[in-house]
C-alpha positions in Angstrom: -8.8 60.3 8.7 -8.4 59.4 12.4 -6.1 62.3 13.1 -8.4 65.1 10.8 -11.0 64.2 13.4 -8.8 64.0 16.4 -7.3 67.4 15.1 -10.7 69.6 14.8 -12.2 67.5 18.1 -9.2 68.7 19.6 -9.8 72.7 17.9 -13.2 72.9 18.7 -12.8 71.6 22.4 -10.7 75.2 23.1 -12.8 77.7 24.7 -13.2 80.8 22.7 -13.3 82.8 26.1 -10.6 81.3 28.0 -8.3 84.0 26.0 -8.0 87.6 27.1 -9.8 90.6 25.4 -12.1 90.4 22.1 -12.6 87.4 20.3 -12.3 88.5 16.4 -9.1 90.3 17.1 -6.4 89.6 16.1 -4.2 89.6 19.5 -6.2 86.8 20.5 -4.3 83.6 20.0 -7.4 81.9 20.1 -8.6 83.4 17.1 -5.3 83.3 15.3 -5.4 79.6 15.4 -8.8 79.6 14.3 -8.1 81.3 11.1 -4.7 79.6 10.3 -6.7 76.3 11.2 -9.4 77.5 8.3 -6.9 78.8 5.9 -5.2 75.0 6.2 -8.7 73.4 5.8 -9.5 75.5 2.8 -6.1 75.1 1.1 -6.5 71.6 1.2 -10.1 71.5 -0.3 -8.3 73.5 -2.7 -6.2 70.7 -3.5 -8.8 68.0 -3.5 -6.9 66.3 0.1 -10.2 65.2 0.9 -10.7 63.6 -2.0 -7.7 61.6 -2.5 -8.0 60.9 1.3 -11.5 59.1 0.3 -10.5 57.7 -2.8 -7.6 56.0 -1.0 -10.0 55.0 1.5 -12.1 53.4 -1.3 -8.9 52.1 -3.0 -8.0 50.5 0.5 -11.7 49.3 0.8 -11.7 47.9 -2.7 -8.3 46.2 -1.9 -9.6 44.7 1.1 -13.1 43.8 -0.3 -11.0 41.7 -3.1 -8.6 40.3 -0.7 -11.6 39.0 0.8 -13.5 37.8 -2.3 -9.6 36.4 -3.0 -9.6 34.3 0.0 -13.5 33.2 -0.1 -12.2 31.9 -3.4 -9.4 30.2 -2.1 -11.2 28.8 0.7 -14.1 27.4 -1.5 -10.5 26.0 -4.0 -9.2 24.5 -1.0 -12.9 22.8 0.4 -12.9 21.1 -3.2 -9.3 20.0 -3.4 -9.8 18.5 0.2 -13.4 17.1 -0.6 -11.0 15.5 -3.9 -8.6 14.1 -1.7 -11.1 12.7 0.8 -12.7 10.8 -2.1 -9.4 10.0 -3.8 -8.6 9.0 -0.1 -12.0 6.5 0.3 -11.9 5.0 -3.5 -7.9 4.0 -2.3 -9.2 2.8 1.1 -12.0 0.7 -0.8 -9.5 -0.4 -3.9 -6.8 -1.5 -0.4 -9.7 -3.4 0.8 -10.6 -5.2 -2.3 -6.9 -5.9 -2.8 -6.7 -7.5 0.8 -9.7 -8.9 0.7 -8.7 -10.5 -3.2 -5.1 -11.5 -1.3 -6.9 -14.0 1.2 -9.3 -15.5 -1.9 -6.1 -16.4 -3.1 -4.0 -17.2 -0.4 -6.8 -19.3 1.1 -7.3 -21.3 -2.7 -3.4 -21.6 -2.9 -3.4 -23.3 0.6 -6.3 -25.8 -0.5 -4.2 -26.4 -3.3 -1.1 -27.1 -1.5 -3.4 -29.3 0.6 -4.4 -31.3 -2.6 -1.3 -31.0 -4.1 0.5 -32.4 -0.8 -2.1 -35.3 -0.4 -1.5 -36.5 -4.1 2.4 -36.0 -3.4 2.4 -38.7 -0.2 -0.7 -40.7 -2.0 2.3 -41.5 -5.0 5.2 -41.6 -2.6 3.2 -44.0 -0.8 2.0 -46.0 -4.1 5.8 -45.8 -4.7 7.0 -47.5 -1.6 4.3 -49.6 -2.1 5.9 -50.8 -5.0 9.4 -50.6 -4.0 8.7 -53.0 -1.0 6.7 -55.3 -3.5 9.8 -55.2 -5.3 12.2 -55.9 -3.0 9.6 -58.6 -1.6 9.4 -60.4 -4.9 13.0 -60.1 -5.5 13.7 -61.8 -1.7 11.2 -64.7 -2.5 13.0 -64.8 -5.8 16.7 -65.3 -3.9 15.3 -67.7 -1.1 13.5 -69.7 -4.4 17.0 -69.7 -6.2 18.9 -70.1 -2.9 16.6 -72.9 -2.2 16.6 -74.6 -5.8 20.7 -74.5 -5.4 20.3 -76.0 -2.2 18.3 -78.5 -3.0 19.9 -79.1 -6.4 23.6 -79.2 -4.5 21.9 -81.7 -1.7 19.8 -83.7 -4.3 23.8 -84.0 -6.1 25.2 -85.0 -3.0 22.2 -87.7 -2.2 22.7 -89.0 -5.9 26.5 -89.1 -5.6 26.0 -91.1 -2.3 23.4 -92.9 -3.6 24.1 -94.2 -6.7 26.9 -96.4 -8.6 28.7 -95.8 -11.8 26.7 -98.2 -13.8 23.4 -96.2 -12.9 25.2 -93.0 -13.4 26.0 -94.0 -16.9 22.8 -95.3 -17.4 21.3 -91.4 -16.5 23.6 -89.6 -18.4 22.8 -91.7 -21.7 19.0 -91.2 -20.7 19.6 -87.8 -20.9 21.3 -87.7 -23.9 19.1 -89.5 -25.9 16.0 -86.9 -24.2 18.3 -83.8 -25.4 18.9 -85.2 -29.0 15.1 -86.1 -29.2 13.7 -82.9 -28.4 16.5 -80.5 -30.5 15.3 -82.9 -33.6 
């Protein structure tokens, strides 16, 4: 359309004078042109040029108008998909924060349970000891008791045995075996 207009501009810009002689003659080149321009113009009216030349121009309007309402579309599709990942985006911030948040409820009740389970842990180990080293005390005072009795048993023997004379040794051992045969009867 661009060069149809820059063609005529271009025709009707000649000077019908600048050419020698008469105007409508047909030695004038001037006019020549004219009428082949004319003829042209008219044979393509004939053939309905200016018609398809608009209805393309409509076509490519149309296309362009849809391409438009095409990407309008697409720019509304993508404003939803990103307003959907923006939420999707916040709901998995806030579910991360809950999550972290849940993490340190439970890693702060594991530690006060470590704690409790920690003091009850050295509160038996020490009742243990406790025990162990009343054991082992009552089993020392137990040793010094029977190291003692043997002592004093061995050194009582040895006082006796110093002491004493056959007859009285006699006389101790048949006391004692008349005490046995009285209490087994």
């Amino acid at each position: 359309m661009k060069k149809l207009i820059a063609l005529i501009a271009t025709t009707a810009a000649t000077p019908a004078l600048a050419a020698s002689g008469p105007f409508f003659s047909l030695h004038n080149t001037n006019f020549v042109v004219l009428l082949g321009f004319i003829v042209f113009i008219g044979i393509l009216v004939k053939f309905g040029v200016p018609g398809m030349i608009v209805g393309m121009l409509d076509k490519r309007a149309a296309d362009i108008r849809s391409e438009l309402d095409e990407a309008r579309a697409l720019r509304e599709e993508a404003q939803s998909v990103l307003a959907s990942y923006e939420r999707k985006q916040r709901e998995v911030q806030e579910q991360a924060d809950a999550i972290i948040k849940q993490a340190k409820l439970d890693a702060e009740a594991a530690a006060e349970k470590a704690k409790a389970d920690l003091k009850t842990s050295i509160a038996r180990r020490l009742a243990a000891a406790e025990e162990q080293i009343a054991s082992a005390e009552a089993s020392a005072i137990r040793d010094v008791r029977n190291t003692a009795v043997t002592v004093a048993i061995g050194a009582a023997q040895d006082v006796i045995a110093k002491n004493m004379t056959a007859a009285e040794a006699n006389s101790l051992i048949d006391d004692a075996i008349t005490e046995v045969s009285a209490k087994l009867h």
